[in-house]
N, C-alpha and C positions, 0 to 999 in steps of 0.2 A: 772284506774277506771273512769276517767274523758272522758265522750263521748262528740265528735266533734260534729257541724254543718253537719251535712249530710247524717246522719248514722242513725236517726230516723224519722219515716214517722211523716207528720203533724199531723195528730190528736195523734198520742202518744207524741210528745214532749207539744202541747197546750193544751192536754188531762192535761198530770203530772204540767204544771203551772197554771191551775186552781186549784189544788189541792193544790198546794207547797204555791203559793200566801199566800195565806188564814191561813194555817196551821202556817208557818213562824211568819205571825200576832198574831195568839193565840199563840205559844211559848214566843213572845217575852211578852205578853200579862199578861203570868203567869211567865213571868221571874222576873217581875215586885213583884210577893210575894216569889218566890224562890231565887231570888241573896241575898246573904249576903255584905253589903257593905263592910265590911272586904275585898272579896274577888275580889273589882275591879282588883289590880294593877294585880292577879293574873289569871283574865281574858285575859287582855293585853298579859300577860307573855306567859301563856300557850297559846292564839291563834298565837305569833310571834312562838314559837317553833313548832305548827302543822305545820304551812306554812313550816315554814325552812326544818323540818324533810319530809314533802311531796316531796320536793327538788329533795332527795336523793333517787334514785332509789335504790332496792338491786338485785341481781340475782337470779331469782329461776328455772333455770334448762329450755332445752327446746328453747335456744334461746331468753327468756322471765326475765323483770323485776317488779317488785312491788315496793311500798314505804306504810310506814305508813298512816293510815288514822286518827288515834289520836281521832276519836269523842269516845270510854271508857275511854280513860286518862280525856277526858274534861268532860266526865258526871259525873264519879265520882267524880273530885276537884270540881266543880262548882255546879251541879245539871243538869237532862236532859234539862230543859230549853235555859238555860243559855249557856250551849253546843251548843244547835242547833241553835242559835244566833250566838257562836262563828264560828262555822262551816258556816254559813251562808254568813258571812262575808270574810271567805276565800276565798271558792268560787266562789263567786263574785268578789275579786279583782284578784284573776289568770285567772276569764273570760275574767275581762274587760282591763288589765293591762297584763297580761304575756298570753293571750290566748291558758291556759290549761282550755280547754273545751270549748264548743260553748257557745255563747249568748241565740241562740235557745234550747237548750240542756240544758242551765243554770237548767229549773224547773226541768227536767227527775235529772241532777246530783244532786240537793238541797235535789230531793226526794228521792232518794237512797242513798246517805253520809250522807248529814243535817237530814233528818227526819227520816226514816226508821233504816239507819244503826247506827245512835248515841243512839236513843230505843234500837234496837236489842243488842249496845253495855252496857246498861243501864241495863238492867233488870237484865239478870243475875249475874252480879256486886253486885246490890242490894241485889237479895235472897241469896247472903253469905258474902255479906261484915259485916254481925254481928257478926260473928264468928273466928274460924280457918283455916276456908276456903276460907279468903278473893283474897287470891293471885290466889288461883282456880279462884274466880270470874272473878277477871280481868282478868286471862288467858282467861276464856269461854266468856266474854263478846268481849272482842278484836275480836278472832275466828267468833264467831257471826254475830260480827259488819261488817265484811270483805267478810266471806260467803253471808249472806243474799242480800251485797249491790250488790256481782257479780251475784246473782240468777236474780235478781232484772234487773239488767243489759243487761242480758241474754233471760229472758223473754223479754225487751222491742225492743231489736233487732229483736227477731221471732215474734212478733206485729207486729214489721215493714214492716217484708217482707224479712230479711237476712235467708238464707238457710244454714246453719253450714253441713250438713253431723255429719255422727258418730264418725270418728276421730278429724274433728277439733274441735267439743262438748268436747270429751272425753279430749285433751289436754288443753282445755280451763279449763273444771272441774279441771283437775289436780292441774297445774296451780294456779286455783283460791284457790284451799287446801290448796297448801303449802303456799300462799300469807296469809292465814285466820291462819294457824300455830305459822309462824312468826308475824304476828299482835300481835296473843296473848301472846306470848313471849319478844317479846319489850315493849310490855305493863308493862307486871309486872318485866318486869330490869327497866323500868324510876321510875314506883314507890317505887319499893325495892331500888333505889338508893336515892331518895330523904329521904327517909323513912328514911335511916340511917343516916341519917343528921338533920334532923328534925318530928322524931319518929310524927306517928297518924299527920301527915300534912294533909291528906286527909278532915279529920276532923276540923284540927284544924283552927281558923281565921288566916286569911294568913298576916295578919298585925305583927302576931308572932310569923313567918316561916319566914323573908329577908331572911336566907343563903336560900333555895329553892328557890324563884325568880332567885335572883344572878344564882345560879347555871343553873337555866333554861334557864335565858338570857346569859350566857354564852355557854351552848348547842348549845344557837338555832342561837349564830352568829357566831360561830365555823360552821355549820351545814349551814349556807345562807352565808356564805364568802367563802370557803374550801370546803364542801362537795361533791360538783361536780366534784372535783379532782379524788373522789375515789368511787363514784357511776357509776352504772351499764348503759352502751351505747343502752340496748338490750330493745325492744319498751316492751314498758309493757302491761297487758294482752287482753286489750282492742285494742289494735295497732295493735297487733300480729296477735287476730283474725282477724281483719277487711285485714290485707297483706294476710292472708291463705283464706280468703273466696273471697278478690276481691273486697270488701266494701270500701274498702283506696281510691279507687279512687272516690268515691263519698263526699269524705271531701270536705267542701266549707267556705273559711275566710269571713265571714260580711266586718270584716275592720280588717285594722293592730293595733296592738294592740301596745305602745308604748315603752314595754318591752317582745314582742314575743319572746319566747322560753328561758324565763330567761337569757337576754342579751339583752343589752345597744348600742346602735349603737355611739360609736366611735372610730376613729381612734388610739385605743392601742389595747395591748394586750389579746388574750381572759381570760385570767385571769382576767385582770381586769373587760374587761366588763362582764364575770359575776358575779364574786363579786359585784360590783357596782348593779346589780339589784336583785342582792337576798337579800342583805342589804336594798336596797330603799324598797323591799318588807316586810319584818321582821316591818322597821319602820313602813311601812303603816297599815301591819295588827296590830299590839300592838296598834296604834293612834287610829285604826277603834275599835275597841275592847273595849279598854278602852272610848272611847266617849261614844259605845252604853250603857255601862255599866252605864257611870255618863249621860244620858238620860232615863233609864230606870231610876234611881232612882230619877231622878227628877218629869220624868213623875211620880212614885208611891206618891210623897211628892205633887206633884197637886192634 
């Protein structure tokens, strides 16, 4: 889901970062009255495990993979706010550090993952998370969150100038279904798994949930050490289109990015080097994570 440098015309990418800039700012703005200080360590937690889980590709038919995108896991434990902080921060450091996504492309992806799609994962979360229908929500929220970011996506290619035809539209849609299916499906096993461990954690101050941390931090370095082992080779559905339409070859790198393509440039094993960068990754997003966390609340106590 993560668009490259090259794939979007200049005013649609400096179009969506006038927009993201700004937006970003009043999220983090209002994070400021919505974070529960409680909920630092579990800011950290759950942005190391988005990363990790984004990692891992899965297969969905077609020649084509997907991976979690995790902003309804993060709006519901934390609030939309706070989410679109965390999500921010991921972003950003698979921009600038593992370049998955462009630099230039950064506000188009901020605007479709971080802001658009962690809403779209939000809302319907909300109108049934009071109820018996909460598992519903987070299935439909997940779905949401996945669909809309590829709609989203989709439109700003045909902005740009990308000509899809009706079969590679149509395999792209498909695609992007089953990708929005399984979002909302992983959604509610991460929850229903935590949940039997520490009942209403969604809820509850995460300072009296550790076995959830633990467990999450345990997911998500299982998931950035290992998980590459067993995820999916096949370009996922953004790649896929851009190889079927002819778009691929208009990708262009700014700069190398230090840990391009989640790999460590030394002389060992590729196991190790990539273990060794989805781990430095994991650290960095939990670091980035929890600082913005104890800055936002210090900014609110100014």
């Amino acid at each position: 889901m993560h668009i490259p440098d090259g794939f979007l015309a200049a005013p649609v990418w400096g179009g969506l970062w006038v927009v993201s800039a700004p937006a970003v700012v009043a999220a983090t703005r209002r994070a400021q009255r919505d974070l529960d200080e409680s909920k630092v360590p579990l800011m950290g937690v759950l942005g190391a495990f988005v990363f990790a889980a984004q990692m891992v590709n899965f297969p969905l038919g077609a020649g084509t993979s997907g991976h979690l995108l995790g902003g309804t896991l993060l709006a519901a434990a934390l609030g939309p706010a706070p989410a679109i902080v965390v999500m921010t921060a991921i972003l950003t450091l698979q921009a600038l550090i593992f370049q998955d996504g462009g630099l230039l492309a950064l506000g188009a992806n901020l605007f479709n993952m971080a802001l658009v799609g962690t809403l779209a994962g939000y809302w319907p979360w909300k109108a049934l998370a009071g109820g018996r229908f909460a598992r519903a929500g987070l299935f439909a929220g997940g779905f949401c969150s996945v669909l809309v970011c590829a709609l989203l996506c989709l439109a700003e290619l045909s902005v740009s100038g990308v000509h899809f035809g009706a079969a590679a539209m149509s395999l792209a849609l498909g695609v992007f279904l089953v990708n929005a299916i399984l979002e909302g499906l992983i959604t509610v096993a991460v929850a229903a798994s935590l949940d039997s461990i520490r009942p209403g954690w969604l809820k509850a101050p995460a300072g009296a949930g550790q076995p959830v941390l633990w467990l999450l931090l345990g997911f998500a370095t299982l998931l950035a050490s290992a998980g590459f082992l067993v995820a999916s080779t096949h370009p996922d559905g953004v790649q896929h289109l851009a190889q079927v339409t002819g778009l691929a070859s208009h990708e262009r790198m700014l700069f190398k990015a230090p840990l391009a393509d989640y790999e460590i440039a030394l002389p060992v094993s590729a196991w190790i080097r990539k273990a060794i960068a989805g781990l430095s990754g994991l650290l960095l997003t939990a670091a980035a994570c929890v600082a913005l966390a104890r800055w936002i609340g210090r900014w609110r106590s100014a």
